[in-house]
Backbone as CSV, one residue per row, in Angstrom:
resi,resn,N_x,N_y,N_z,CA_x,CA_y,CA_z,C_x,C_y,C_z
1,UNK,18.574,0.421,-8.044,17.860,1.134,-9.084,17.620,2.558,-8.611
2,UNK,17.981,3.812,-9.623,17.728,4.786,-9.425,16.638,5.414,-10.219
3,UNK,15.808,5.865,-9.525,14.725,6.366,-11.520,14.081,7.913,-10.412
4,UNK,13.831,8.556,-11.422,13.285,9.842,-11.001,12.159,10.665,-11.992
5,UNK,11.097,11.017,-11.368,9.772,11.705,-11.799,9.718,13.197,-11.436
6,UNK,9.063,14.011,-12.387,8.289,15.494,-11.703,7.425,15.625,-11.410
7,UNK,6.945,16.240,-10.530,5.386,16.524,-10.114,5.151,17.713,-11.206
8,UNK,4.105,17.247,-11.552,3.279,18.032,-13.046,2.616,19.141,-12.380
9,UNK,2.002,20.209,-13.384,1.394,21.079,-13.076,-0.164,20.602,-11.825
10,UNK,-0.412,19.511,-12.429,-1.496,19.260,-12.283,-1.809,17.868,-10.782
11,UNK,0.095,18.173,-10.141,0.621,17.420,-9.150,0.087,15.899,-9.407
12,UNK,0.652,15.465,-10.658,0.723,14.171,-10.933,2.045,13.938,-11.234
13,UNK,2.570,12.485,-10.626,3.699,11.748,-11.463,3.487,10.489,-11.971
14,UNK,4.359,10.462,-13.038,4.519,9.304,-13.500,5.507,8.426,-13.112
15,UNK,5.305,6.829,-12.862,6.248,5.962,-12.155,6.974,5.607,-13.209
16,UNK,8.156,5.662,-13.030,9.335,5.284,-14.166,8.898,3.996,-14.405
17,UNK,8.971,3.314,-15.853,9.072,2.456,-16.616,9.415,0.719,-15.728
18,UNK,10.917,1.154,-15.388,11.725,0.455,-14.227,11.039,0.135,-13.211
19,UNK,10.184,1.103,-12.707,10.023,0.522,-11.147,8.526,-0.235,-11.278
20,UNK,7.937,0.273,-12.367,6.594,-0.308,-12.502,6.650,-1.817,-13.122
21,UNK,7.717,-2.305,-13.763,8.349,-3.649,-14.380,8.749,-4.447,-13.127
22,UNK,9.410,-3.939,-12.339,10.058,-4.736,-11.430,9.373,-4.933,-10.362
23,UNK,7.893,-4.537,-9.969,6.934,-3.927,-9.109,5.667,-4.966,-9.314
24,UNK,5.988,-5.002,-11.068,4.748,-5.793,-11.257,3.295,-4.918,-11.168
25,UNK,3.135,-3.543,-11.349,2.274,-3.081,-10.918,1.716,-2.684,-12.662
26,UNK,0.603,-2.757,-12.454,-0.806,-2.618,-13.319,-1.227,-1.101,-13.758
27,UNK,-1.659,-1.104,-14.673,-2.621,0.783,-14.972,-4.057,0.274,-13.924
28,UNK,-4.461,1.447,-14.028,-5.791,0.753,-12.838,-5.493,0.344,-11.504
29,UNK,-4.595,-0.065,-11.209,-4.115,-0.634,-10.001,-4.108,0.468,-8.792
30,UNK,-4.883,0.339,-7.490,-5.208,1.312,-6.438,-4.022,1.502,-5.510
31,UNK,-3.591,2.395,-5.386,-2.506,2.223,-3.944,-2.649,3.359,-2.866
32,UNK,-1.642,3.267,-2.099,-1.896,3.415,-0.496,-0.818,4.599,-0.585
33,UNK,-1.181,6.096,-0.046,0.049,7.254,0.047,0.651,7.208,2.066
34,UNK,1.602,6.382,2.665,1.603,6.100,4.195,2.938,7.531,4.109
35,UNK,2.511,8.497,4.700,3.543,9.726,4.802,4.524,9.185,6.218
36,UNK,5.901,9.004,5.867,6.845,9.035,6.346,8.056,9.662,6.777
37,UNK,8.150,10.717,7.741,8.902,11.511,8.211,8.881,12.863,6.864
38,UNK,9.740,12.831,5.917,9.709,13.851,5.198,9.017,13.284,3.240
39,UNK,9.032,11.911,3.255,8.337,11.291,2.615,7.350,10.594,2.412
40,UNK,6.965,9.781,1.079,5.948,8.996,1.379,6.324,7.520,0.461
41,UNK,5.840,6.491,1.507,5.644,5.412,1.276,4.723,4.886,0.014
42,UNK,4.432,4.166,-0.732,3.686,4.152,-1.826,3.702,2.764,-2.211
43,UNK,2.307,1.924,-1.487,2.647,0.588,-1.489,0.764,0.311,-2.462
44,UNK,0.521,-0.893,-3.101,-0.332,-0.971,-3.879,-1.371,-1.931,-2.887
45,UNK,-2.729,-1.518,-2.838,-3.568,-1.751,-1.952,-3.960,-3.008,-2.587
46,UNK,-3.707,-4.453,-1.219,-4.032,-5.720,-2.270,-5.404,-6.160,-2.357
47,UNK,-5.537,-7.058,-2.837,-6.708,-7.355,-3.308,-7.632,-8.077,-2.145
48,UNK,-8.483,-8.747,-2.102,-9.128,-9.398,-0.916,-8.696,-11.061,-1.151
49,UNK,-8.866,-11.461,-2.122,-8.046,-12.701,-2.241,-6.836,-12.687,-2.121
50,UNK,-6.203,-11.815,-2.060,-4.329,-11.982,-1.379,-4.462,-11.618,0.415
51,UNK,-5.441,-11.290,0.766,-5.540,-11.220,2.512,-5.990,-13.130,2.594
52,UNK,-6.335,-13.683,2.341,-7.045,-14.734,2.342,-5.919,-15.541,3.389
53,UNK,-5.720,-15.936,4.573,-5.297,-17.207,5.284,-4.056,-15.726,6.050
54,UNK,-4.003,-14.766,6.144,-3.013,-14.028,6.489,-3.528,-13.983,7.986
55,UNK,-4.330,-14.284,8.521,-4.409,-14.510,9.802,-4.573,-15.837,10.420
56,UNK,-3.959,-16.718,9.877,-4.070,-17.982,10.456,-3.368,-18.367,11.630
57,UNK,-3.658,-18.971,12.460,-3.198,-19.291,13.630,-3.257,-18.318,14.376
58,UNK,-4.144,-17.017,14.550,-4.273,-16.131,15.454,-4.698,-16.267,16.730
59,UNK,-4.435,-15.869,17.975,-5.858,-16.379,18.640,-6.890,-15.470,18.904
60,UNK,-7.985,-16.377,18.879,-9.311,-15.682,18.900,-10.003,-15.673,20.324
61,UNK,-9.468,-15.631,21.316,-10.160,-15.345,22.413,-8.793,-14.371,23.668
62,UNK,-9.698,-13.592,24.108,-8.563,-12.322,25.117,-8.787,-11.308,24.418
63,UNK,-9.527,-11.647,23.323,-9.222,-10.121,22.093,-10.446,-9.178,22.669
64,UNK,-10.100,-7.615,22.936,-11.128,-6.897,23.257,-11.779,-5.973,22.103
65,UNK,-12.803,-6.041,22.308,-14.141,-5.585,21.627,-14.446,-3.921,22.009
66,UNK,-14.767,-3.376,20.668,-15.580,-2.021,21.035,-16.460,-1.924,22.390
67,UNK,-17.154,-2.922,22.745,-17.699,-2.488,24.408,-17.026,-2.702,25.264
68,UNK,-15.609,-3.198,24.841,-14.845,-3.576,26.104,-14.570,-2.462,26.664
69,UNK,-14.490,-1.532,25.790,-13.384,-0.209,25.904,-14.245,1.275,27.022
70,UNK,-15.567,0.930,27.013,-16.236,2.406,27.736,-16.918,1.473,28.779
């Protein structure tokens, strides 16, 4: 997929039709600008119920703490 936007006077763009369909992405919906070498990344900030079990099986002990550090 190729789709292409202008930056407006008012340095806004609009996300093509296409990428917002295939993206699944929402009006209202918050996202993340991660600047990458001469671009930027543009990923949609998830919700707190989609973090839910994303650390399972971690381990929880060896891990250092803010007083570990001074």
């Amino acid at each position: 997929m190729s789709a292409t936007a202008t930056l407006s006077s008012k340095f806004q763009i609009s996300i093509p039709k296409a990428v917002r369909e295939e993206q699944h992405w929402q009006a209202g919906q918050e996202f993340v600008f991660i600047p990458k070498g001469k671009g930027v990344l543009v990923m949609p900030v998830p919700e707190l119920d989609e973090l839910a079990g994303i650390a399972q099986g971690v381990r929880t002990d060896g891990y250092r703490d803010r007083e570990d550090r001074y």
